[in-house]
N, CA, C and O atoms as a Tinker XYZ file with bonds, in Angstrom:
   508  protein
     1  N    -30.086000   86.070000  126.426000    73     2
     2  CA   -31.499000   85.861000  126.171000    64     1     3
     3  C    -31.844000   86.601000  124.879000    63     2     4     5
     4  O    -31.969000   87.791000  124.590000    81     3
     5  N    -31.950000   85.486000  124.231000    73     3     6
     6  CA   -32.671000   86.425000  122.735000    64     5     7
     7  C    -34.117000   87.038000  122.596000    63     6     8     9
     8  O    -34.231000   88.000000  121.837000    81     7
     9  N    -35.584000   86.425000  123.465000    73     7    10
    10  CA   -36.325000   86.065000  123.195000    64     9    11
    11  C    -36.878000   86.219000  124.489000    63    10    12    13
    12  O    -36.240000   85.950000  125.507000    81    11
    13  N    -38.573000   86.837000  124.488000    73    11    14
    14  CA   -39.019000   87.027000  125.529000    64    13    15
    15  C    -40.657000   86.328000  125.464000    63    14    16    17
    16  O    -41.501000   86.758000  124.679000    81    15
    17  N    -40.872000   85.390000  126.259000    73    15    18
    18  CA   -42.363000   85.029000  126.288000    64    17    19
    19  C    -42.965000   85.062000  127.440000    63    18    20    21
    20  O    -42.609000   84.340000  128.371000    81    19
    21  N    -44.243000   86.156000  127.543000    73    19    22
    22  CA   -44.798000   86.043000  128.671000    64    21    23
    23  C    -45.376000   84.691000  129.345000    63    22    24    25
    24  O    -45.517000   84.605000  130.565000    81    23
    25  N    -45.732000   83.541000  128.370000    73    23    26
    26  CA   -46.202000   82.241000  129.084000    64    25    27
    27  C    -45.322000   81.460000  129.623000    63    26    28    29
    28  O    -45.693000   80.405000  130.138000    81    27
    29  N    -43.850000   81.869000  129.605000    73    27    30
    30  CA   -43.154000   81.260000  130.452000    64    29    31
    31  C    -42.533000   82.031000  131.424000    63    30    32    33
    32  O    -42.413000   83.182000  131.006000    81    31
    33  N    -42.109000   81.895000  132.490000    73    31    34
    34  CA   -41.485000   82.830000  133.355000    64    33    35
    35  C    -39.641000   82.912000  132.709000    63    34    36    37
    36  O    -39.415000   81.781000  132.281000    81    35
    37  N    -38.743000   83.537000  132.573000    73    35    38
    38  CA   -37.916000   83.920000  131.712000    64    37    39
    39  C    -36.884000   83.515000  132.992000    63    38    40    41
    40  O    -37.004000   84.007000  134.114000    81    39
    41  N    -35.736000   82.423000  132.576000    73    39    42
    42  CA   -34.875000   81.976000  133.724000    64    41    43
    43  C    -34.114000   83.319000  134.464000    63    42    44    45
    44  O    -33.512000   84.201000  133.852000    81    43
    45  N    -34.265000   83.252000  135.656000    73    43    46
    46  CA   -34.199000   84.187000  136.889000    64    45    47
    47  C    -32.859000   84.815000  136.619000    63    46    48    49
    48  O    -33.002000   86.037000  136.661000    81    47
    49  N    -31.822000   84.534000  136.401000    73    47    50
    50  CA   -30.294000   84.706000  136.779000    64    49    51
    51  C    -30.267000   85.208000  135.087000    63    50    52    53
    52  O    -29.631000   86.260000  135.027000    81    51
    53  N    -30.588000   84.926000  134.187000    73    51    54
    54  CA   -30.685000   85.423000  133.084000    64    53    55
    55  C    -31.260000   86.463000  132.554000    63    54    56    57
    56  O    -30.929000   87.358000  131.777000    81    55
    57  N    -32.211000   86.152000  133.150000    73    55    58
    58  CA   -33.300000   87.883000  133.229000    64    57    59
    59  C    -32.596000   89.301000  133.877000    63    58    60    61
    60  O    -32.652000   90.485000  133.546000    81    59
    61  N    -31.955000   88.612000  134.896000    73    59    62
    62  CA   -31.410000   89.690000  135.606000    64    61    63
    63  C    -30.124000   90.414000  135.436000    63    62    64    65
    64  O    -29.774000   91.506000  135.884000    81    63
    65  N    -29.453000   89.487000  134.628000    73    63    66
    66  CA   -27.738000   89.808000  134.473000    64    65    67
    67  C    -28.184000   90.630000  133.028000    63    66    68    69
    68  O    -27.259000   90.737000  132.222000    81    67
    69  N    -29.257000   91.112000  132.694000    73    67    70
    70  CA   -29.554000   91.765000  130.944000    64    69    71
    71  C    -29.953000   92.909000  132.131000    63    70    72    73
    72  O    -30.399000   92.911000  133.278000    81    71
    73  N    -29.330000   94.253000  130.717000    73    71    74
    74  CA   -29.553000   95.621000  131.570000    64    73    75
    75  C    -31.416000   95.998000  131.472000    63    74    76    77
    76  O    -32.196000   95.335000  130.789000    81    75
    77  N    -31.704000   96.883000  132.103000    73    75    78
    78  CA   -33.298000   96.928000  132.339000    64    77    79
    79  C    -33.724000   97.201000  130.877000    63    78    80    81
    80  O    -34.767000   96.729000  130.425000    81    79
    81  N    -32.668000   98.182000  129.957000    73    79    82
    82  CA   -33.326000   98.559000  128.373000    64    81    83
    83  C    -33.203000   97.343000  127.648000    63    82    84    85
    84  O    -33.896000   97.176000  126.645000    81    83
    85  N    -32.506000   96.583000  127.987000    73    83    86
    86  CA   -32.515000   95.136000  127.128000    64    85    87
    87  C    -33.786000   94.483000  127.558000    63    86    88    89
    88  O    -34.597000   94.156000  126.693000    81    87
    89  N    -34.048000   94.248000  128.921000    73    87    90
    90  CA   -35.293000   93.757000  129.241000    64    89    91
    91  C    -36.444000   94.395000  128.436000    63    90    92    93
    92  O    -37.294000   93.712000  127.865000    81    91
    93  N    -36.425000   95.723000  128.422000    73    91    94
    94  CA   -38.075000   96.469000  128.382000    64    93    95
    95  C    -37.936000   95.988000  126.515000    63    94    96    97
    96  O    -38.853000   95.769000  125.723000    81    95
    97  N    -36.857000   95.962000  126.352000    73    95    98
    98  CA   -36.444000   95.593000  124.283000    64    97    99
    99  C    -37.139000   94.500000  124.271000    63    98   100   101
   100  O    -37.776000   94.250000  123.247000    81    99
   101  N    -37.175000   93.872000  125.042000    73    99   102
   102  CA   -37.407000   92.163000  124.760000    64   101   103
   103  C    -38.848000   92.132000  124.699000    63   102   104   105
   104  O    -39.469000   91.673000  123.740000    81   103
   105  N    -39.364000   92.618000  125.717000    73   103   106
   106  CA   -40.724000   92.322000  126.227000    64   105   107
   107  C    -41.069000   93.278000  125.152000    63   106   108   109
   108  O    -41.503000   92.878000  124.072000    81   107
   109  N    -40.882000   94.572000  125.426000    73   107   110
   110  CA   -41.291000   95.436000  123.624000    64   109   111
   111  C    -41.702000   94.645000  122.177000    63   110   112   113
   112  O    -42.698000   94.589000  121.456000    81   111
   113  N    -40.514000   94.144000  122.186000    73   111   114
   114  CA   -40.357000   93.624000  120.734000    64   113   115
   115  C    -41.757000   91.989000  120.987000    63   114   116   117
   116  O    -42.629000   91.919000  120.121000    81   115
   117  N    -41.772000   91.114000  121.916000    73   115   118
   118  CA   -42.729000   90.148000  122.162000    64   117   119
   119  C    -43.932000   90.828000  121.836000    63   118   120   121
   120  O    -44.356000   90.234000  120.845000    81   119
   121  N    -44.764000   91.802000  122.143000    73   119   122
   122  CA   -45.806000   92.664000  121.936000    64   121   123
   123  C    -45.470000   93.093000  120.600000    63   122   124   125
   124  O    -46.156000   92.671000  119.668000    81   123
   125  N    -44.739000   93.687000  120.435000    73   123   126
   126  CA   -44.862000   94.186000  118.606000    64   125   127
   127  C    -45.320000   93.232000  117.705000    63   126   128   129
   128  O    -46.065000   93.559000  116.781000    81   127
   129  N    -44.907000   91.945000  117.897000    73   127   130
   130  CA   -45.412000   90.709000  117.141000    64   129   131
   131  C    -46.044000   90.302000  117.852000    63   130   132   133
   132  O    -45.615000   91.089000  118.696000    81   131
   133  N    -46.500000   89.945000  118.197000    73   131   134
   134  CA   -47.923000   89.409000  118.819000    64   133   135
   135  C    -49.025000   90.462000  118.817000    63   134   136   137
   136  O    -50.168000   90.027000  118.955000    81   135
   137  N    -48.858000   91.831000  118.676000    73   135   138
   138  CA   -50.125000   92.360000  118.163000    64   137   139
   139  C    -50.725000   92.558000  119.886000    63   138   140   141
   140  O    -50.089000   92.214000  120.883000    81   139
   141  N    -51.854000   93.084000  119.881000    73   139   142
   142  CA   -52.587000   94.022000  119.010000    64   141   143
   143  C    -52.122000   95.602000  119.011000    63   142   144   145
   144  O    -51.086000   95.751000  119.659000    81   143
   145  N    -52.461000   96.396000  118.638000    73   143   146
   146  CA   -51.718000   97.615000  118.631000    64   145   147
   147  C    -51.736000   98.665000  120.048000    63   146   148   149
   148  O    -52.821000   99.221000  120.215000    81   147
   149  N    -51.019000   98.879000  120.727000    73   147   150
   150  CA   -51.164000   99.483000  122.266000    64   149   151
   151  C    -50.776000  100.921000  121.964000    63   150   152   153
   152  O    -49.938000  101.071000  121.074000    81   151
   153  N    -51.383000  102.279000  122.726000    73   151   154
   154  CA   -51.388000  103.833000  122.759000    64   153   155
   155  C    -49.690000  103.756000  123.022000    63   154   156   157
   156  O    -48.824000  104.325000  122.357000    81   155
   157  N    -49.501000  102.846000  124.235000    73   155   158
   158  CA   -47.572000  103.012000  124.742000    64   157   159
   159  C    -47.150000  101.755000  125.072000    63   158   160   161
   160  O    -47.278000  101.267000  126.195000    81   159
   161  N    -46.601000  101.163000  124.040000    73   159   162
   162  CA   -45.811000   99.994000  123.772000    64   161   163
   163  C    -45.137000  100.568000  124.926000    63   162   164   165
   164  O    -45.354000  100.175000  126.072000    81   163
   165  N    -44.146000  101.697000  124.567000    73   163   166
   166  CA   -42.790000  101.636000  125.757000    64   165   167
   167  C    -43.202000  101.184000  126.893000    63   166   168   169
   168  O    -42.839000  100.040000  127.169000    81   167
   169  N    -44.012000  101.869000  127.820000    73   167   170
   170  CA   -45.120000  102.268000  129.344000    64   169   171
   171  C    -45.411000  100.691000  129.506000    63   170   172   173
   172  O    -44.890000  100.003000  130.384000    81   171
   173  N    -46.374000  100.185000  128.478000    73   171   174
   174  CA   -46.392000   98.675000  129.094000    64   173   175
   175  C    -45.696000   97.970000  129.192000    63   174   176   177
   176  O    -45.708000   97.192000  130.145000    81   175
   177  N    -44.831000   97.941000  128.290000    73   175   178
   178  CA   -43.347000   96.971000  128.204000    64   177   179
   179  C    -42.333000   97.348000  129.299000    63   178   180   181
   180  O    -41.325000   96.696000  129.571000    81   179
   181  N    -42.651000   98.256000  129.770000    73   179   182
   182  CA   -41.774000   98.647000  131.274000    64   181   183
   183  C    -42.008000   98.269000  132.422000    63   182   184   185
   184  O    -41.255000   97.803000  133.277000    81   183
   185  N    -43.517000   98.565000  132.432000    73   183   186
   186  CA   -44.366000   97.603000  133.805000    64   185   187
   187  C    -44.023000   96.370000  133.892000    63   186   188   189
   188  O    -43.620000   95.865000  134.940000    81   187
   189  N    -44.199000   95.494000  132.335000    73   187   190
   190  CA   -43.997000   94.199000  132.200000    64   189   191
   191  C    -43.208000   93.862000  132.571000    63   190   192   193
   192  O    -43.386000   92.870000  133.277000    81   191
   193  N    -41.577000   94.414000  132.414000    73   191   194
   194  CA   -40.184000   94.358000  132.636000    64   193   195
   195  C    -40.391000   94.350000  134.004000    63   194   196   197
   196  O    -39.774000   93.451000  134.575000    81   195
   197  N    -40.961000   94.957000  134.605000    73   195   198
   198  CA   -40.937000   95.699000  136.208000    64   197   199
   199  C    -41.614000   94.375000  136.831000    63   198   200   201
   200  O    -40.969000   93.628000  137.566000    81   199
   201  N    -42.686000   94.187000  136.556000    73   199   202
   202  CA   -42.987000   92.499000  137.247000    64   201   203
   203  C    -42.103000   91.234000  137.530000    63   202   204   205
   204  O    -41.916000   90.561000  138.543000    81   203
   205  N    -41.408000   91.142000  135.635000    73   203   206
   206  CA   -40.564000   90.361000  135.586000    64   205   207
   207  C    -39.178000   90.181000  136.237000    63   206   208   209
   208  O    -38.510000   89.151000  136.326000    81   207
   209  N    -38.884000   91.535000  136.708000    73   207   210
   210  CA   -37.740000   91.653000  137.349000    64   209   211
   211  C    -38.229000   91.119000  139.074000    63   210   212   213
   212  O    -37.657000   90.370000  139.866000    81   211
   213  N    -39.140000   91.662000  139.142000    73   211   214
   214  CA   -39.674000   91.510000  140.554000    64   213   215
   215  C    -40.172000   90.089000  140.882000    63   214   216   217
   216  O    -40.455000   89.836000  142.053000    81   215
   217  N    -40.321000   88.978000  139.765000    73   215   218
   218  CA   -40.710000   87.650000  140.196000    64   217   219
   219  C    -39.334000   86.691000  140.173000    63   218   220   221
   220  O    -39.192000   85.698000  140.887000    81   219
   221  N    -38.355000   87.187000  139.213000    73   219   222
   222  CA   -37.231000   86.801000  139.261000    64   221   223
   223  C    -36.324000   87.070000  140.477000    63   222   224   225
   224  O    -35.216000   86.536000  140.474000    81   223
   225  N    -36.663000   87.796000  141.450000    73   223   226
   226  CA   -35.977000   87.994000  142.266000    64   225   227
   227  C    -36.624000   86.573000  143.562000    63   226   228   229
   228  O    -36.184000   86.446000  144.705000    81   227
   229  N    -37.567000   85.821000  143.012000    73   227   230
   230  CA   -38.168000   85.069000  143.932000    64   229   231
   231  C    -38.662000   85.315000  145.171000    63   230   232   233
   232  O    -39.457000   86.243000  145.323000    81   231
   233  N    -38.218000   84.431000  146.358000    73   231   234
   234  CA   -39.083000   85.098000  147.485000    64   233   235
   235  C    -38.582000   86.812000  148.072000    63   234   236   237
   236  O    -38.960000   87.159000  149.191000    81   235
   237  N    -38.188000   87.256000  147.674000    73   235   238
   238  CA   -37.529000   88.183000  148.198000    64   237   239
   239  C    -39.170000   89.641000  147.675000    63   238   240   241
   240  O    -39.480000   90.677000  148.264000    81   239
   241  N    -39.676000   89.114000  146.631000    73   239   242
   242  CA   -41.110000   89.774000  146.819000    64   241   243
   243  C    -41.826000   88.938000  146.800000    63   242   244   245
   244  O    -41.404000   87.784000  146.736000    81   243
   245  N    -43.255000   89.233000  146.852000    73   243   246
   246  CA   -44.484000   87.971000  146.591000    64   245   247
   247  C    -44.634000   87.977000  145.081000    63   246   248   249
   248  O    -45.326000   87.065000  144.628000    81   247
   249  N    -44.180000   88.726000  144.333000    73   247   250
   250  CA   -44.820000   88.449000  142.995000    64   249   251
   251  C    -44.652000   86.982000  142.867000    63   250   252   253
   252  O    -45.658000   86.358000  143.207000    81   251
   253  N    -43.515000   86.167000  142.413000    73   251   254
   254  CA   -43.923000   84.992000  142.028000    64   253   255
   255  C    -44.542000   84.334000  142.867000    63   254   256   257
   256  O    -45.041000   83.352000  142.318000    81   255
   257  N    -44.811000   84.391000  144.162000    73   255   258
   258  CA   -46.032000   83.350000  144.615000    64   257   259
   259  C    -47.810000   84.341000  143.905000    63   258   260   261
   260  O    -48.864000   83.774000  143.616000    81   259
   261  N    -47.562000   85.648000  143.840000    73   259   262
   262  CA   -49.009000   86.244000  143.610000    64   261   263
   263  C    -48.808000   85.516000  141.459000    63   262   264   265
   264  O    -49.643000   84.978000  140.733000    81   263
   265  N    -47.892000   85.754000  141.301000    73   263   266
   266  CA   -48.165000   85.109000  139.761000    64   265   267
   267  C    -48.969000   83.460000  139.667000    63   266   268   269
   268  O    -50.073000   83.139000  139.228000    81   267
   269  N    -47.793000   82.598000  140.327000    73   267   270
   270  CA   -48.445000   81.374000  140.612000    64   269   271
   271  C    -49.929000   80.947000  141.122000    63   270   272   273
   272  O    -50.602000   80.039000  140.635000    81   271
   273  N    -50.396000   82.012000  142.491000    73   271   274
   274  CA   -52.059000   82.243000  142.634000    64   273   275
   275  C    -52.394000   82.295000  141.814000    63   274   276   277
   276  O    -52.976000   81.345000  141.288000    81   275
   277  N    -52.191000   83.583000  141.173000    73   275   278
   278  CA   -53.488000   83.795000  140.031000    64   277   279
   279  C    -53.409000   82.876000  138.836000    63   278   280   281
   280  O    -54.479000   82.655000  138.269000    81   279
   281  N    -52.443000   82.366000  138.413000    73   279   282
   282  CA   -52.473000   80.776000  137.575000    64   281   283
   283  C    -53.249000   79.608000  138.093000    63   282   284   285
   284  O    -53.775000   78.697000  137.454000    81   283
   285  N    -53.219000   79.789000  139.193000    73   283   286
   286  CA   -54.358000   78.536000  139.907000    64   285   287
   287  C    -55.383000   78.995000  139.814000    63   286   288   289
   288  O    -56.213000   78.268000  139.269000    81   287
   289  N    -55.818000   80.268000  140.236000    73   287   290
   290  CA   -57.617000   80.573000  139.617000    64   289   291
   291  C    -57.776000   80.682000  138.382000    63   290   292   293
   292  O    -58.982000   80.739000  138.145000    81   291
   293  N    -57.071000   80.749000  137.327000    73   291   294
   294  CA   -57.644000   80.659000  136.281000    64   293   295
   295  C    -56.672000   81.008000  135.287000    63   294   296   297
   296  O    -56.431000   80.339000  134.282000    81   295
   297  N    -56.169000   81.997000  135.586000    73   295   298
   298  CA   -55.397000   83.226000  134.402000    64   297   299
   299  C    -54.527000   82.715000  133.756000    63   298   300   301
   300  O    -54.119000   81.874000  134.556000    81   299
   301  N    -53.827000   82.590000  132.712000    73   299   302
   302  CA   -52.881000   82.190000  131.993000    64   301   303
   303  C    -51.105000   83.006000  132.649000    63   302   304   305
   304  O    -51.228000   83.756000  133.617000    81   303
   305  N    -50.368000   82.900000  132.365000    73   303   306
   306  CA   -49.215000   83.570000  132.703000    64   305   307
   307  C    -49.031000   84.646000  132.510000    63   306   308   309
   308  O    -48.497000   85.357000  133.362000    81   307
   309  N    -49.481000   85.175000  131.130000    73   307   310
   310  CA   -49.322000   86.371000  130.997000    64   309   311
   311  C    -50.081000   87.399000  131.251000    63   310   312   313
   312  O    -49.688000   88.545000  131.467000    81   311
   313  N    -51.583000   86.876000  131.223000    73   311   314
   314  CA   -52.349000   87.783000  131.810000    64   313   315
   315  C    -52.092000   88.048000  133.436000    63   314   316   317
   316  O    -52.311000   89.170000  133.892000    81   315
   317  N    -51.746000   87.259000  134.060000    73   315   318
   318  CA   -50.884000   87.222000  135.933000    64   317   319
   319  C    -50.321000   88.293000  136.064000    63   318   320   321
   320  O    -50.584000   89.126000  136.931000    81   319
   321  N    -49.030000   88.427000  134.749000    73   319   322
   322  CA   -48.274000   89.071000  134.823000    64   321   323
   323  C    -49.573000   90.711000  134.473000    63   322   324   325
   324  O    -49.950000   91.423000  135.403000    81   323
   325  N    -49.789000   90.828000  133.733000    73   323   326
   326  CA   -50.874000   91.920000  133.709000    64   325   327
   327  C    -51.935000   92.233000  134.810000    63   326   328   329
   328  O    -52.544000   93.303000  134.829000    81   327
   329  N    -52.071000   91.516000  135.472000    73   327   330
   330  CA   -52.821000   91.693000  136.719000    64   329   331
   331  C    -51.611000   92.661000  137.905000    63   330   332   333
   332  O    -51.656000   93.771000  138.436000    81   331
   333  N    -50.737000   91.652000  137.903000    73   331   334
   334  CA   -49.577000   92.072000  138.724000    64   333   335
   335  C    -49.014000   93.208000  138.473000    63   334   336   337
   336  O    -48.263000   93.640000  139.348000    81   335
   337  N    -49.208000   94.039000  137.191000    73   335   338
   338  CA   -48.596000   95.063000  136.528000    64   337   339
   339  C    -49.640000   96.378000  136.734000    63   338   340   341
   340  O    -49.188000   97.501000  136.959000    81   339
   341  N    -51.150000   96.095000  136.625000    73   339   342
   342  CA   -51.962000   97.072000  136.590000    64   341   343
   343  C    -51.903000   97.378000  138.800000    63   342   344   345
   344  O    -52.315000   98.449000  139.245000    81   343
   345  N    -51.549000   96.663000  139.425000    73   343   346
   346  CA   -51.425000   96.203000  140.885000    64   345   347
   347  C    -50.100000   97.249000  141.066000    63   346   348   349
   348  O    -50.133000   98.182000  141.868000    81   347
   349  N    -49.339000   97.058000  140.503000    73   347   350
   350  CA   -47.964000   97.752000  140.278000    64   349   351
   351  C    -47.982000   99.800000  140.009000    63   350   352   353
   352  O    -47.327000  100.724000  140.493000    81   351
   353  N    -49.210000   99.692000  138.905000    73   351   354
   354  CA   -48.877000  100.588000  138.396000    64   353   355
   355  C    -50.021000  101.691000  139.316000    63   354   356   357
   356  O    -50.030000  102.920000  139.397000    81   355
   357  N    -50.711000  100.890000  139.782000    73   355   358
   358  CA   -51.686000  101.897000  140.403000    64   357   359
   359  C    -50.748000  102.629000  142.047000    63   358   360   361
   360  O    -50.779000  103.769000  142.511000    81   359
   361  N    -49.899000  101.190000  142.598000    73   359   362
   362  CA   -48.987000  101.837000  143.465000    64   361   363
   363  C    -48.194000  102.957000  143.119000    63   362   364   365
   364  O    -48.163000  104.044000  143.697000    81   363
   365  N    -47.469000  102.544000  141.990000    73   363   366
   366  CA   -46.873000  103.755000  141.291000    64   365   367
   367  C    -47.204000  105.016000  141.334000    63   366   368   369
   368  O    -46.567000  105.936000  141.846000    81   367
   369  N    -48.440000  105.058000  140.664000    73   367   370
   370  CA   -49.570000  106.425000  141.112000    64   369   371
   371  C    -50.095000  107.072000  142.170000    63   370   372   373
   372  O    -50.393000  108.236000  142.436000    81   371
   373  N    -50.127000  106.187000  142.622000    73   371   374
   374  CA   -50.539000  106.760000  143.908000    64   373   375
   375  C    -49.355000  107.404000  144.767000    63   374   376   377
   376  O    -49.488000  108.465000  145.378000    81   375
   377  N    -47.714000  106.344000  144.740000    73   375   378
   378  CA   -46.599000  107.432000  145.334000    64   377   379
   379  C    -46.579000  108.870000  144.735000    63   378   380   381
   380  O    -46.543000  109.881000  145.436000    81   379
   381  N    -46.600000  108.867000  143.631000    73   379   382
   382  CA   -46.150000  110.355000  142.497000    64   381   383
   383  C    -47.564000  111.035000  142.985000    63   382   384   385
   384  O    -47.306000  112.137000  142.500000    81   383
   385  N    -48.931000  111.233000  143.606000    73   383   386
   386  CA   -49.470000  112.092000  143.642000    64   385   387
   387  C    -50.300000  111.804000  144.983000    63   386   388   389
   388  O    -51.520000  111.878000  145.129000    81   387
   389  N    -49.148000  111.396000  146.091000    73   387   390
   390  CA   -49.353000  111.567000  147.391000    64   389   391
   391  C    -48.579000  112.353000  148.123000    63   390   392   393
   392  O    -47.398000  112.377000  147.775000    81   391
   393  N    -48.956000  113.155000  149.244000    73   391   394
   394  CA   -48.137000  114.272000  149.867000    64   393   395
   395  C    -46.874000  113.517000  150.811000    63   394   396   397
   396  O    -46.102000  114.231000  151.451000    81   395
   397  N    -46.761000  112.154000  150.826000    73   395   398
   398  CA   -46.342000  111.162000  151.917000    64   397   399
   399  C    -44.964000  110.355000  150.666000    63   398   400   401
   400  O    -44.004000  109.806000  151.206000    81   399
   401  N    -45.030000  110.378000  149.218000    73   399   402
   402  CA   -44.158000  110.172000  148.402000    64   401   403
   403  C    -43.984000  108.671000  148.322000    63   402   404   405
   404  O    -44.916000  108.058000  147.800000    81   403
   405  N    -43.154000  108.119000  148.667000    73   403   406
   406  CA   -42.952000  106.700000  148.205000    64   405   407
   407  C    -42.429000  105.920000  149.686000    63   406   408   409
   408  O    -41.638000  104.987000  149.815000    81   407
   409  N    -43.236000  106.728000  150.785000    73   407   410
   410  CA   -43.460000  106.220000  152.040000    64   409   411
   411  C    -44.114000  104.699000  152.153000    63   410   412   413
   412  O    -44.998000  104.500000  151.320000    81   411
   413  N    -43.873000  103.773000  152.901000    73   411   414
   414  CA   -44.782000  102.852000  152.686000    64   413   415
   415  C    -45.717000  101.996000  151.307000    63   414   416   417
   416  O    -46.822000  101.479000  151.148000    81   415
   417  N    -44.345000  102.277000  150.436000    73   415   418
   418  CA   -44.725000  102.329000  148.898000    64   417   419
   419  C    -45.095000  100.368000  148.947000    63   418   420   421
   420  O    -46.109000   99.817000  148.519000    81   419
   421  N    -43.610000   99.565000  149.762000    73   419   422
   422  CA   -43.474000   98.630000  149.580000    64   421   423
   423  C    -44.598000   97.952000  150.237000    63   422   424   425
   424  O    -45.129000   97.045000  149.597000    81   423
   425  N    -45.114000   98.273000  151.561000    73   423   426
   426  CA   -46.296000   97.382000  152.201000    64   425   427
   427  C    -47.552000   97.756000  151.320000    63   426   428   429
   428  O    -48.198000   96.727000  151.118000    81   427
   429  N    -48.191000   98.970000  150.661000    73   427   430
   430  CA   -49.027000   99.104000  149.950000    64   429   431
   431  C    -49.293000   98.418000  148.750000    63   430   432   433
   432  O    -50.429000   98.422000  148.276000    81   431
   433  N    -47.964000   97.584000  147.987000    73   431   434
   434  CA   -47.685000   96.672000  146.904000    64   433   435
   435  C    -47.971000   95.391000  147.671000    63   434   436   437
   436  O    -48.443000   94.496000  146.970000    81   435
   437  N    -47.788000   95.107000  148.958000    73   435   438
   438  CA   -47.467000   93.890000  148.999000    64   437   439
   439  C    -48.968000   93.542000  149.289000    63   438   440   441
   440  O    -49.512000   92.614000  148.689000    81   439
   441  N    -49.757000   94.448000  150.401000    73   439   442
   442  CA   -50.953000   94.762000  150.978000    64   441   443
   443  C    -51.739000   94.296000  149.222000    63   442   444   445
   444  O    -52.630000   93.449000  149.150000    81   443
   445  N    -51.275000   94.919000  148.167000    73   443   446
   446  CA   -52.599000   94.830000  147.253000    64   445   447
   447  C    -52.032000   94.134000  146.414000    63   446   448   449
   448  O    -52.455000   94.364000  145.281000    81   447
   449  N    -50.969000   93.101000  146.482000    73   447   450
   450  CA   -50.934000   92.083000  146.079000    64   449   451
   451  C    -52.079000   90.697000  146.178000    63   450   452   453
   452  O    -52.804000   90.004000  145.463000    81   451
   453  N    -51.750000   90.833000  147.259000    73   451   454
   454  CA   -52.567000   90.245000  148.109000    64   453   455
   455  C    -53.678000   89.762000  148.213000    63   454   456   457
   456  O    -54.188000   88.709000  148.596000    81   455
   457  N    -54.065000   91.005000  147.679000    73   455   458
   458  CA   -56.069000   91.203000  147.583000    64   457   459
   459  C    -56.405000   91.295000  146.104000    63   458   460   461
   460  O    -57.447000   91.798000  145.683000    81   459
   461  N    -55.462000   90.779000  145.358000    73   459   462
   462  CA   -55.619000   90.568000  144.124000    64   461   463
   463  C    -55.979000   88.953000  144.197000    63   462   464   465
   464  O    -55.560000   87.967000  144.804000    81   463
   465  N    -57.191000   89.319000  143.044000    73   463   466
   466  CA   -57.638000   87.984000  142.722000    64   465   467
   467  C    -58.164000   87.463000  141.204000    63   466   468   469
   468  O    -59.209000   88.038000  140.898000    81   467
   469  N    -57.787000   86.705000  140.390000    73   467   470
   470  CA   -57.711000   86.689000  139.778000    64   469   471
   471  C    -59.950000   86.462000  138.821000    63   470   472   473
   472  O    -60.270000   86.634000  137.645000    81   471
   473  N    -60.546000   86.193000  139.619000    73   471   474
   474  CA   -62.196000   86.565000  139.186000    64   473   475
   475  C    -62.284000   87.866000  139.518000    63   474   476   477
   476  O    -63.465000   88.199000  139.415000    81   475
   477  N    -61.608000   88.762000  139.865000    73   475   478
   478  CA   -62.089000   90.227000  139.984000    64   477   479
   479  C    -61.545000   90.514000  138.702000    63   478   480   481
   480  O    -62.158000   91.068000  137.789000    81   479
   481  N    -59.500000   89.815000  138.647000    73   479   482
   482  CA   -59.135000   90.571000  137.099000    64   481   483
   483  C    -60.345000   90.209000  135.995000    63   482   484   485
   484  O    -60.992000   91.099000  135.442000    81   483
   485  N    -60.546000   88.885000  135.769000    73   483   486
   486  CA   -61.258000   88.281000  134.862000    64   485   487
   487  C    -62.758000   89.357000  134.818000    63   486   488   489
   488  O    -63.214000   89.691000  133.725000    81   487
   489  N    -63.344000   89.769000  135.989000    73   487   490
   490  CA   -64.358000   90.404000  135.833000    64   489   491
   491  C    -64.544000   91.801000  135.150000    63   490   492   493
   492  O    -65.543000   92.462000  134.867000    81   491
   493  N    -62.839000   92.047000  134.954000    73   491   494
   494  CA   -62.464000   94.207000  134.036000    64   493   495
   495  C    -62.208000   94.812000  135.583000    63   494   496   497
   496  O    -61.609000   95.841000  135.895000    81   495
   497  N    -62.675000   94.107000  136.195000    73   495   498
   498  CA   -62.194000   95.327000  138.257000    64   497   499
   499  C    -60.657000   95.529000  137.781000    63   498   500   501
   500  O    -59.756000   94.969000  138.405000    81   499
   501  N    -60.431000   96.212000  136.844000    73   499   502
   502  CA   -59.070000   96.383000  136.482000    64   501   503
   503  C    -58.341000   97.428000  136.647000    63   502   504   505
   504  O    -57.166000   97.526000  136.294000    81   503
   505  N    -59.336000   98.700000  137.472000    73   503   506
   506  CA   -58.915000   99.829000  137.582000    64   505   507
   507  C    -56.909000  100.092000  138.058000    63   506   508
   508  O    -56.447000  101.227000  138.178000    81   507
């Protein structure tokens, strides 16, 4: 894979057989050209990676059915994937500064997958 575009989903078996720094390179380098200027290229381009790995794995998480939802209400692909990532990253946070650690990390992702909707992203409820 030379080439990374968030408006397409990136073929599954291909995505995955590239090591994770090749991934976060790819998606990195897609954002460097395409602009606009971000505080942490690396940080987002990792999340991004982190979705992408996680929809490529198909049913085995909900991301690609929660990507595909939020393409039916409205969102473009890549913003999905940014919905799915800020969804991601708040789990993240919350393991690293809970007394309980990365207990129940996976039903809390899947739980607020879930309840993601794509007129709340559209509305900034982007916390």
């Amino acid at each position: 894979m030379k080439a990374y575009n968030p408006a397409e989903a990136p073929p599954p078996e291909e995505w995955l057989e590239l090591t994770a720094a090749a991934r976060v390179a790819l998606v990195e380098r897609y954002h460097k050209k395409a602009g606009p200027k971000m505080s942490n290229r690396r940080a987002h381009a990792a999340i991004h990676a982190a979705v992408e790995n996680h929809a490529a794995r198909g049913t085995t998480t909900p991301v690609q059915t929660t990507i595909t939802r939020l393409m039916a209400e409205g969102l473009d692909r890549h913003e999905a994937v940014h919905a799915v990532g800020a969804v991601l990253a708040q789990v993240m946070r919350a393991a690293f500064t809970s007394v309980t650690g990365t207990k129940g990390l996976g039903a809390r992702y899947v739980e607020a997958l879930g309840a993601l909707r794509a007129r709340d992203w559209l509305r900034g409820n982007r916390s």
